[in-house]
C-alpha positions in Angstrom: 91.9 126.1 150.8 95.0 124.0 149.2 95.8 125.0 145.4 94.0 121.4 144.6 90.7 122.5 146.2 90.9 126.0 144.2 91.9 124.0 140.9 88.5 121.8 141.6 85.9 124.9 142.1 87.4 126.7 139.0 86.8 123.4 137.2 83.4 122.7 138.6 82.6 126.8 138.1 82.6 126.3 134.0 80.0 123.2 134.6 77.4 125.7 136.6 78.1 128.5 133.9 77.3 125.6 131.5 73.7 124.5 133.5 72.8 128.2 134.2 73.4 129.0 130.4 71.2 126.4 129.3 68.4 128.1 131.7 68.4 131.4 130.8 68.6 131.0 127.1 66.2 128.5 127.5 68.0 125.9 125.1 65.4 123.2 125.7 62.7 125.1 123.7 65.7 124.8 120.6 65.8 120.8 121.8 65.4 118.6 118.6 63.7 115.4 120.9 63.5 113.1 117.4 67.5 113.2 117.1 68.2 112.3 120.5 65.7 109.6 119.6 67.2 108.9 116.0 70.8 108.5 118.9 69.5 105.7 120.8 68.0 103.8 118.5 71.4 103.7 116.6 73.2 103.2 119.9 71.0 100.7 120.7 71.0 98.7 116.9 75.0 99.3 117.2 75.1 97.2 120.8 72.8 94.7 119.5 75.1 94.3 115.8 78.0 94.3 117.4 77.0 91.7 120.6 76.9 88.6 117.8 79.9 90.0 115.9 81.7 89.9 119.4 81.2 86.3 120.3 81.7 85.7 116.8 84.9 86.7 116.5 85.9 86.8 120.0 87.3 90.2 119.6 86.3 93.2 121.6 83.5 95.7 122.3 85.5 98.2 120.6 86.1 96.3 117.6 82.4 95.0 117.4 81.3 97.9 117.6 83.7 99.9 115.1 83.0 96.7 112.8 79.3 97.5 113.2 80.0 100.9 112.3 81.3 100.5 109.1 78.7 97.8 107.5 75.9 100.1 108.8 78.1 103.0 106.3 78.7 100.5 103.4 74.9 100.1 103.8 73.2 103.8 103.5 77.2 105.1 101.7 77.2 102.3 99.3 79.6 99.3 98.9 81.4 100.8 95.5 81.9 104.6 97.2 83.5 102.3 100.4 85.6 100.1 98.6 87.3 103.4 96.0 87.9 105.3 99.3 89.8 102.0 100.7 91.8 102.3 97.9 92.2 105.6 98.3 93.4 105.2 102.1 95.6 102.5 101.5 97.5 103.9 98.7 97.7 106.6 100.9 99.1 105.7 103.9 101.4 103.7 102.1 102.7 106.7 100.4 103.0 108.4 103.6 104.7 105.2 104.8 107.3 105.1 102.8 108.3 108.7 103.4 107.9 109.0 106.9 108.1 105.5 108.2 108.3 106.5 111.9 105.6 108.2 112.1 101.9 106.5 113.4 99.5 105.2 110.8 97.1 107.9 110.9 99.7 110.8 110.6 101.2 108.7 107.4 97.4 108.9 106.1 97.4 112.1 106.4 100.8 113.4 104.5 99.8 110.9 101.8 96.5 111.9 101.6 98.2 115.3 101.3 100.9 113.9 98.9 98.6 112.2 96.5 96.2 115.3 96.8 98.5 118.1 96.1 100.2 116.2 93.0 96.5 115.4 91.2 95.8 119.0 92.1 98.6 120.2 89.6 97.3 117.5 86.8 93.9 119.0 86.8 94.1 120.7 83.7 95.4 117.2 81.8 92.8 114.8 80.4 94.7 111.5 82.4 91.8 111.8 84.6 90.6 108.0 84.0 89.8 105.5 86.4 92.5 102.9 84.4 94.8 105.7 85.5 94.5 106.0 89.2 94.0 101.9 90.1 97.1 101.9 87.4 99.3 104.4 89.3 97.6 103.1 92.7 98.6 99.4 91.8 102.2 100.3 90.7 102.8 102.0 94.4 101.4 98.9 96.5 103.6 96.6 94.6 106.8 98.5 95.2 105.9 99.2 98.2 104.2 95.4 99.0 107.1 94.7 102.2 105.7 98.1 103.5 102.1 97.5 102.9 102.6 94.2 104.9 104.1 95.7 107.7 101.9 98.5 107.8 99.0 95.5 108.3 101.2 93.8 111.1 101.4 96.9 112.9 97.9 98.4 112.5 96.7 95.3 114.5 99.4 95.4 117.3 98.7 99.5 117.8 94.6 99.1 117.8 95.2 96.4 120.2 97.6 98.0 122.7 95.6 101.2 122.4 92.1 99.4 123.2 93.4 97.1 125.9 95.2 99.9 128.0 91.3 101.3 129.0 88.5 98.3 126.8 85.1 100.8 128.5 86.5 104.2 127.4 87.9 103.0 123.8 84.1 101.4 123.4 82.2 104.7 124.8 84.9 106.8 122.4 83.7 104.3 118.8 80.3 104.4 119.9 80.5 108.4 120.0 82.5 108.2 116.8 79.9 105.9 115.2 77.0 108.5 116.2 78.8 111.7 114.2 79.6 109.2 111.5 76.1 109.1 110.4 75.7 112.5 109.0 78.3 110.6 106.5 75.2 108.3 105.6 73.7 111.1 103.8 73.7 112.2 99.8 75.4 115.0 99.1 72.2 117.8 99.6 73.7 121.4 101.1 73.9 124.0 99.1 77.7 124.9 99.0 78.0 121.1 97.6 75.4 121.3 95.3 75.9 124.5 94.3 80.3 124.5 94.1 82.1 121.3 95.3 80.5 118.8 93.8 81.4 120.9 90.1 85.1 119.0 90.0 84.6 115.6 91.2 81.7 115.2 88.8 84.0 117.3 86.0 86.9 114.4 86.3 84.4 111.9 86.1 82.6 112.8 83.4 85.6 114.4 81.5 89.1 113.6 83.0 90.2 117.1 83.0 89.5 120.2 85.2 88.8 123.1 82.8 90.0 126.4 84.5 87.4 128.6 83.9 86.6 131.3 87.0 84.3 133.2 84.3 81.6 130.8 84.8 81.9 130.0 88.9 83.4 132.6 91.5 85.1 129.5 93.5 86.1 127.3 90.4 90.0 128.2 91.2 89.8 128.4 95.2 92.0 125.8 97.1 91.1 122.4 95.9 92.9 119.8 97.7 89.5 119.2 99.8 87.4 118.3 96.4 90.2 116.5 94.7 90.6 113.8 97.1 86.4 113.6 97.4 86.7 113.3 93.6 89.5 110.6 93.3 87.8 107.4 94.7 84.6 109.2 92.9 86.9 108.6 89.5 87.7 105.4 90.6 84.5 103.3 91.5 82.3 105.8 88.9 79.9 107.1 91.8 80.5 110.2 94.9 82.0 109.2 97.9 81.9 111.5 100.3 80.6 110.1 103.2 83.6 107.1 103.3 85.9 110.1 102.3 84.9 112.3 105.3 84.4 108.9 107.8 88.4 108.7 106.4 89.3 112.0 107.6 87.2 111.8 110.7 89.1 108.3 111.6 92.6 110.4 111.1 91.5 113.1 113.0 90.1 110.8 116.2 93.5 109.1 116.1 95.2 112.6 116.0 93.0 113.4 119.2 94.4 110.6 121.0 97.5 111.1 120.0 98.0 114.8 121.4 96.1 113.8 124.4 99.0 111.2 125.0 101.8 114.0 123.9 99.9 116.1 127.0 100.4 112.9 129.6 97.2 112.2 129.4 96.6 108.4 130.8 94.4 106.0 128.5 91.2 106.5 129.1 91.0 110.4 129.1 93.0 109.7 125.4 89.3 107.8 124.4 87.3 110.7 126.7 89.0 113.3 124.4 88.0 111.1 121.4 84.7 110.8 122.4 84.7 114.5 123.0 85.6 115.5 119.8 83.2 113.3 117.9 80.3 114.6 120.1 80.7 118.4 119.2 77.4 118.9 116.1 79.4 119.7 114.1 81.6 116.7 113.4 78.7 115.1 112.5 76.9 118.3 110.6 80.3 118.1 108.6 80.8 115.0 107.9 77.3 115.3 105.7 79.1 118.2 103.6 82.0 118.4 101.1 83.1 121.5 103.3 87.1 122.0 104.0 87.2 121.6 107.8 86.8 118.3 108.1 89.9 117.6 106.6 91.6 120.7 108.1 90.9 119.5 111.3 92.6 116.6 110.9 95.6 118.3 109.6 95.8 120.9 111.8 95.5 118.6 115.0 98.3 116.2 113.5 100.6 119.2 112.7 100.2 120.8 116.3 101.6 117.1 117.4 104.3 117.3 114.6 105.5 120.2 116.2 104.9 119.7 120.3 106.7 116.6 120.4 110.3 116.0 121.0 112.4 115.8 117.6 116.0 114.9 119.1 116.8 116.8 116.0 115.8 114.6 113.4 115.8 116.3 109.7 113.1 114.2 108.7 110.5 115.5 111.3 110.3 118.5 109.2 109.3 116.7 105.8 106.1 116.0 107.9 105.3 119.7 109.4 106.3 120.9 105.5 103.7 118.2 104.2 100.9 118.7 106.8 100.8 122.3 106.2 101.0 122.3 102.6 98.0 120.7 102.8 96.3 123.0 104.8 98.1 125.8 102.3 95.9 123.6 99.4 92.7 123.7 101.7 91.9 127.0 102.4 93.4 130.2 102.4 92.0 130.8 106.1 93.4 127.3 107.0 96.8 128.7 105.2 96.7 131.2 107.8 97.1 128.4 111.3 99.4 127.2 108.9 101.8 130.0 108.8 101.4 130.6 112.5 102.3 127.4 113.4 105.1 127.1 111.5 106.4 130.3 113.4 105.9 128.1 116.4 108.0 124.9 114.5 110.8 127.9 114.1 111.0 129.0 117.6 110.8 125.7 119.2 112.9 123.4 117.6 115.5 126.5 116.1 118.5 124.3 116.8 117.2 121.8 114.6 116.2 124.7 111.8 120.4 125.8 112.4 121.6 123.0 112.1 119.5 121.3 108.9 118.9 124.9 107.4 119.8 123.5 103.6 117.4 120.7 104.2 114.3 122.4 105.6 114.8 125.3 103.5 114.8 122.5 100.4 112.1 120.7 102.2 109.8 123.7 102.6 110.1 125.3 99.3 109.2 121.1 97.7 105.8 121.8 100.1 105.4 125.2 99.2 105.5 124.1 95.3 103.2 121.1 96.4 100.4 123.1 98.3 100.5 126.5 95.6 98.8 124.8 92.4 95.4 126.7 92.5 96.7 130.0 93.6 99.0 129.5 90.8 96.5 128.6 88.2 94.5 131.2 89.9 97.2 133.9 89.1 97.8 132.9 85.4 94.4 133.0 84.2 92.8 135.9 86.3 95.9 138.0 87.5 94.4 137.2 91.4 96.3 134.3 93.2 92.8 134.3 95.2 90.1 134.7 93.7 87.6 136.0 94.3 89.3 136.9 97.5 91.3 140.6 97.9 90.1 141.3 94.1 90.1 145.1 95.3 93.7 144.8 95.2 94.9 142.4 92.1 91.7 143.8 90.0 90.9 140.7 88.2 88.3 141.0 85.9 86.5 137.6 86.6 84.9 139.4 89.8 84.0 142.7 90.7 86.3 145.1 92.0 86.0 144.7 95.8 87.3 142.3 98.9 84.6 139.3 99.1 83.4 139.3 102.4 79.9 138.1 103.7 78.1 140.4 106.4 75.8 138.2 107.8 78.9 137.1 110.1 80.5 140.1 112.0 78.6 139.9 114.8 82.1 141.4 116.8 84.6 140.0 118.3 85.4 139.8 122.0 85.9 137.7 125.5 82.1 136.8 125.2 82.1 134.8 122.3 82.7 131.6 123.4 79.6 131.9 125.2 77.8 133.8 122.5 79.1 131.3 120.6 77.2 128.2 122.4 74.2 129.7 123.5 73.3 132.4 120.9 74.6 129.7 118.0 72.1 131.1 115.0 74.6 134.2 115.0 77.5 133.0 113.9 76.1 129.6 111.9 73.5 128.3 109.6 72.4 126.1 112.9 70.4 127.0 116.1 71.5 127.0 119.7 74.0 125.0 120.9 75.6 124.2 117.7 79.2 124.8 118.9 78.2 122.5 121.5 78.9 123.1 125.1 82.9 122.6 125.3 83.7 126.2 125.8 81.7 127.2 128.4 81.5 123.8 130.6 85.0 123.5 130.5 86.0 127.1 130.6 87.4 126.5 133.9 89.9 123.7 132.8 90.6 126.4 129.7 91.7 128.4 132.0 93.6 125.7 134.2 95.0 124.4 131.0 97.0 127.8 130.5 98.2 127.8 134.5 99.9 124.6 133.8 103.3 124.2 132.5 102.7 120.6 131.2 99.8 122.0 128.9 100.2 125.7 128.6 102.2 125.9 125.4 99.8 123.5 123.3 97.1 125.9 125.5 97.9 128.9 124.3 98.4 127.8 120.8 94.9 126.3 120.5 93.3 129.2 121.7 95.1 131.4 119.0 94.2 129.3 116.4 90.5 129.3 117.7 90.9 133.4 117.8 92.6 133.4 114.5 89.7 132.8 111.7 87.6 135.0 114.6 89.2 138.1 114.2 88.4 138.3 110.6 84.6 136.7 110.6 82.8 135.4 113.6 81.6 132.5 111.6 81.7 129.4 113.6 82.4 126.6 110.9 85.9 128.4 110.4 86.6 127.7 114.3 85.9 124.0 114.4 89.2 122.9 113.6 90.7 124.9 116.4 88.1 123.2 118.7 89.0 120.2 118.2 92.7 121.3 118.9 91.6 122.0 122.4 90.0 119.4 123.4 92.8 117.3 124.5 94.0 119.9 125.9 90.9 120.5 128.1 90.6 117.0 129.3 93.5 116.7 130.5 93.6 119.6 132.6 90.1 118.4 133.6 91.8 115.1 134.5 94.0 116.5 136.7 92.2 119.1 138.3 89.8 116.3 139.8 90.5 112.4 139.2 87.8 111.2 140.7 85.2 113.1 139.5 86.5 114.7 136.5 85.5 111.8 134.0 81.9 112.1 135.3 81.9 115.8 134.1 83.6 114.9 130.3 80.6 112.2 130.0 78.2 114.8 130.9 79.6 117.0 128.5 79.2 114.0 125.7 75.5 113.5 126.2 74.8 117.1 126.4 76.2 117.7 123.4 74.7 114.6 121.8 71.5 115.7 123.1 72.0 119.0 121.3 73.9 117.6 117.9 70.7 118.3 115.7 71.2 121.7 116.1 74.4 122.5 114.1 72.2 122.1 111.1 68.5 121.7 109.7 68.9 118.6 108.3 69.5 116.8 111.2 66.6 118.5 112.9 64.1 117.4 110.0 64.8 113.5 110.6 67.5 113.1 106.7 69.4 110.5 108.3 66.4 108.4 109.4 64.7 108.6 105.8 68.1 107.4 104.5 68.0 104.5 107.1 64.3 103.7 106.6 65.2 103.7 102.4 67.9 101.7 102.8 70.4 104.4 101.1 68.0 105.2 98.8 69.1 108.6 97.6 66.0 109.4 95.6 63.6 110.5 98.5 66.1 112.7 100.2 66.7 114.2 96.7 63.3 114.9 95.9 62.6 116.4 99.3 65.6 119.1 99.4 67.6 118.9 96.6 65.3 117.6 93.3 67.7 119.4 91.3 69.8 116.8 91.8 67.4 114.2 90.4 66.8 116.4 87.0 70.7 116.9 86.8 70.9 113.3 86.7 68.6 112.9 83.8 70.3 115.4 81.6 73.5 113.7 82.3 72.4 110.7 80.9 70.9 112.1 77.9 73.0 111.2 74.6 72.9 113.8 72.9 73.9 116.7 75.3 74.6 120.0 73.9 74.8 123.4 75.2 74.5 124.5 78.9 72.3 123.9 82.1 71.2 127.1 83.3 70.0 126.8 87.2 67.5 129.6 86.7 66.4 130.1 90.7 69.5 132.3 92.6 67.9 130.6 95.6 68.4 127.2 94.4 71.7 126.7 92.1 72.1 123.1 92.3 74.0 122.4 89.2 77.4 121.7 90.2 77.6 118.1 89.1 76.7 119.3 85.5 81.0 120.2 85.5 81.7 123.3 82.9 78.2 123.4 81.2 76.5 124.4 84.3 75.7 128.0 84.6 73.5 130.0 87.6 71.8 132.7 87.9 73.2 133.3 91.8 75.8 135.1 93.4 78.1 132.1 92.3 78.5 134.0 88.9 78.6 137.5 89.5 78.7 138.6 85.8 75.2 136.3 85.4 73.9 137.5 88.2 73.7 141.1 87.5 73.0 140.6 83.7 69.8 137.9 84.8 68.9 141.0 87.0 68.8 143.2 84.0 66.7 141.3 82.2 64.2 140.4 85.0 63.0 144.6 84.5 62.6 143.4 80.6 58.6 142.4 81.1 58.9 141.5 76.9 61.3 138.4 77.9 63.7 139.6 75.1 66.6 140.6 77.3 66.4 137.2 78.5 65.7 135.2 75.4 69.1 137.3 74.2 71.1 135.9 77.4 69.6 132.5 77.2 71.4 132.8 73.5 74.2 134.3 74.6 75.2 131.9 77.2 74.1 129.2 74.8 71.4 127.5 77.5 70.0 124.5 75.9 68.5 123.1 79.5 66.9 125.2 82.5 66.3 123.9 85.8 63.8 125.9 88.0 61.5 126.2 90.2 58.0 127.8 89.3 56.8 128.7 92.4 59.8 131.5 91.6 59.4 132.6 88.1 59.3 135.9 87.0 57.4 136.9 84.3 59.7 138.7 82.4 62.2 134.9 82.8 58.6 133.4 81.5 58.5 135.8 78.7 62.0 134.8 77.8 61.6 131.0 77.7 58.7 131.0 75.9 60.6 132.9 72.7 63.4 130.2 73.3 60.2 127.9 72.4 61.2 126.2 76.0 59.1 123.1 76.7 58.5 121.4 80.0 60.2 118.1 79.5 60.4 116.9 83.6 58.8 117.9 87.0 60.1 116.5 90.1 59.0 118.1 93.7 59.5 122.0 93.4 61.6 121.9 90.7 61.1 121.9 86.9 63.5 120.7 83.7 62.9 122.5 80.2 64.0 122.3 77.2 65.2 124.7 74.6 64.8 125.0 71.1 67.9 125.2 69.0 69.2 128.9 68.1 67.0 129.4 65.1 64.2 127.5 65.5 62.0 129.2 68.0 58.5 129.6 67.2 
């Protein structure tokens, strides 16, 4: 058999590992059949909003429906939270723009996302924090830059239409796919790392222009910020959250870095939009693009900075202000997403060393401008707690803001080996907060084009370089969130050695692909399984019922915001449910968020009296409690009833009281 009949059975080999995978782990009994439903009735509204807006304006499907798209988000995201993050992205790009001016739209998005991001992120401690502030500094940039921010327009039309018209089917399947992931972006802000930690500094800038730095009260309340600041600066500006137009921004930057690889890699037009379409059907694009969680946005750096670095410089100086920028922002992200960082700018050395030779006073300026850019929480970090990461490696720099040992979670070091990928896809519950299938099916249907990928000399660089970075945050923890990023690295990289291995047929097996992980998109987390995204549709973006449901915490945080006369703090009372994070520096919990809480609240739990905790209460000067009673102790009853607490709202589970001053308990 000819190496092209070899190169088709190893391609078609991953698909039957794919189909006999599904069988014997018996994913169908893990099948949420009111998604899938949930899909086509969207698809089906999408074809029928955009079919009017076509004839309309005469424009195509892709436009229709990527038009259709974004009024279904200003709908169920709200018009204010839109509009703020427009702002946002223009100021933005034009930032980007005027530093990098050859680079593509998206990639100038993203290094003035980064640019804008990273210099707030060292301002966080100054109260400047208004909203007069950012349209102020915003408004000063687009009139300097005004010839720019024309041309930009000019050109954002000629490149959508060039890109669209080279394959019309395949950029409308890719926007429809997009459109599908983009409505976990229709959601309020409801999972518990957001409710619990991310959402404490855009509601802290709101409500007070100023970041207080203050890791005594919250374990993560000096991690790398860069992801929250830019959710809370179109928050600041319009006065409400945004994070669904936020993450629909990133997810847009990250589509067109997508394409953009898969072009770097040869790929023709329409496997650019499958490898779109591709990315936007994994789950979790769409799981993430419900949650204020940092690989959303490090996927779309990462992917841009692997381009940055593959493509062909002809030694220009400048190409390294944009592999600096991109992965300071990564540096600002996360300290795991520091990590592909640091490997791929090991890769930037090696491959373009003459440039590095010959511009060494420039990139070494360049770099350390990014280094200073991308450092300011590990630097706050350091100066008030003595650990650059807290509360990571605290077994080494001893601060005493957390206990004296390496964080680490347990629940994900399942092990690492050559079966993961497929542990990965089929045995998903492992190594997520999700059910099977979660990774979707990417790594074991095209395993053979993985493979195929690292054969051929076109794609075997970029190949081996995504599959590091996949094996890179694996190593450590076998947690699957941390690997998304690298996923959607490789697949461009998959497509088009699945292009090539088989022309004819291969588009038939990317499609495939799609729907099954469509079919399967529920499963990266509960709440798409439970029907959220339909309750928002069917309330018209009516946060209220979805609050009530999982999250009423949310709905009592809200009234004590909007009391008057505030005083004193918000303890969250139940470890299980410490949503209090838009309460800024007066929230406190009793959960593993605040160590030092947490093992004094378990003290006084053995106190049956309630004086060890009427004492705390005091101590942490708690003038509002949020809890759930189904959960009370009695010893935490004792305790509010000498604080003379009184029940002052109920909503769902959850409970608000009220304390009496210090002094005046009965």
């Amino acid at each position: 058999m000819p190496w092209a009949g070899w190169r088709r059975v190893l391609l078609w080999i991953g698909a039957a590992l794919c189909l006999f995978g599904t069988w014997h782990h018996g994913l169908w009994q893990q099948w949420a059949p009111g998604r899938t439903l949930e899909l086509l009735v969207f698809t089906l509204a999408a074809l029928l909003l955009a079919w009017p807006l076509r004839r309309g304006a005469r424009c195509s499907w892709a436009t229709a429906l990527l038009l259709a798209w974004l009024l279904a988000l200003v709908v169920f995201a709200g018009p204010v939270a839109g509009l703020s993050t427009i702002i946002l992205a223009i100021a933005a790009t034009v930032a980007g723009a005027a530093l990098l001016p050859r680079l593509p739209l998206a990639a100038q998005a993203a290094v003035g996302l980064v640019l804008v991001g990273t210099l707030m992120s060292w301002l966080l401690p100054v109260p400047l924090h208004y909203r007069w502030v950012y349209l102020g500094a915003f408004a000063v940039l687009l009139l300097v830059q005004r010839d720019r921010l024309r041309a930009l327009s000019t050109a954002t039309r000629s490149a959508w239409t060039e890109a669209i018209g080279a394959c019309p089917r395949a950029a409308a399947l890719a926007i429809m796919v997009l459109g599908l992931a983009s409505t976990g972006a229709w959601l309020p802000t409801l999972q518990v790392d957001d409710v619990g930690y991310h959402l404490r500094l855009p509601w802290q800038l709101l409500e007070h222009a100023r970041y207080p730095l203050e890791a005594q009260t919250h374990m993560w309340a000096l991690a790398p910020w860069l992801g929250d600041v830019l959710q809370a600066t179109p928050q600041v500006v319009g006065g409400v959250e945004a994070r669904g137009p936020v993450n629909l921004l990133w997810i847009a930057i990250t589509a067109a870095g997508v394409w953009r690889l898969a072009a770097l890699l040869q790929v023709a037009a329409r496997g650019r939009w499958l490898a779109v379409a591709l990315y936007a059907s994994l789950p979790l694009t769409a799981v993430l693009a419900a949650s204020m969680q940092t690989e959303t946005p490090t996927a779309a750096l990462l992917v841009w900075l692997v381009w940055a670095i593959a493509r062909d410089w002809n030694e220009d100086p400048r190409a390294w202000r944009c592999v600096a920028l991109l992965a300071a922002g990564l540096l600002a992200l996360k300290l795991a997403a520091a990590a592909a960082a640091l490997a791929l700018l090991a890769w930037a050395a090696w491959r373009h060393r003459r440039s590095l030779l010959a511009h060494r006073t420039h990139t070494l300026a360049t770099g350390l401008v990014a280094l200073a850019l991308g450092s300011s929480s590990y630097a706050y970090a350091w100066w008030s707690t003595g650990n650059p990461f807290l509360p990571l490696f605290n077994a080494w720099f001893a601060s005493p803001y957390y206990p004296l040992t390496n964080f680490g979670d347990a629940r994900w070091h399942a092990g690492f080996g050559p079966l993961l990928p497929w542990r990965m896809t089929f045995d998903s519950a492992r190594y997520l907060e999700g059910y099977a299938g979660a990774a979707g099916f990417m790594m074991v249907a095209l395993a053979g084009a993985w493979v195929l990928a690292l054969l051929d000399r076109r794609t075997l660089v970029v190949a081996l370089v995504a599959t590091a970075l996949l094996a890179l945050p694996l190593v450590a923890m076998q947690y699957l969130r941390y690997a998304f990023p690298a996923l959607v690295v490789l697949a461009p990289v998959l497509v088009a050695a699945t292009l090539r291995a088989d022309r004819s047929r291969g588009p038939t097996l990317l499609l495939g692909l799609v729907v099954l992980n469509l079919v399967f998109q529920a499963n990266g987390h509960w709440m798409l399984r439970t029907g959220a995204v339909k309750r928002t549709v069917l309330t018209a973006g009516n946060d209220s019922p979805l609050f009530l449901q999982y999250a009423p915490e949310r709905l009592l945080a809200g009234m004590i915001r909007s009391q008057p006369d505030a005083r004193g703090n918000v303890l969250a009372l139940d470890p299980a449910h410490p949503a209090s994070a838009e309460l800024g520096a007066r929230a406190r919990t009793t959960s593993w968020y605040d160590p030092s809480l947490h093992a004094e609240a378990a003290q006084a739990d053995a106190d049956a009296t309630g004086r060890a905790w009427a004492a705390l209460l005091e101590r942490e000067q708690v003038a509002e409690v949020l809890l759930r009673p189904g959960s009370l102790l009695p010893a935490q009853r004792a305790g509010l009833a000498l604080r003379g607490a009184q029940l002052r709202v109920e909503t769902g589970e959850a409970q608000w009281w009220t304390l009496a001053p210090a002094g005046n308990e009965p």
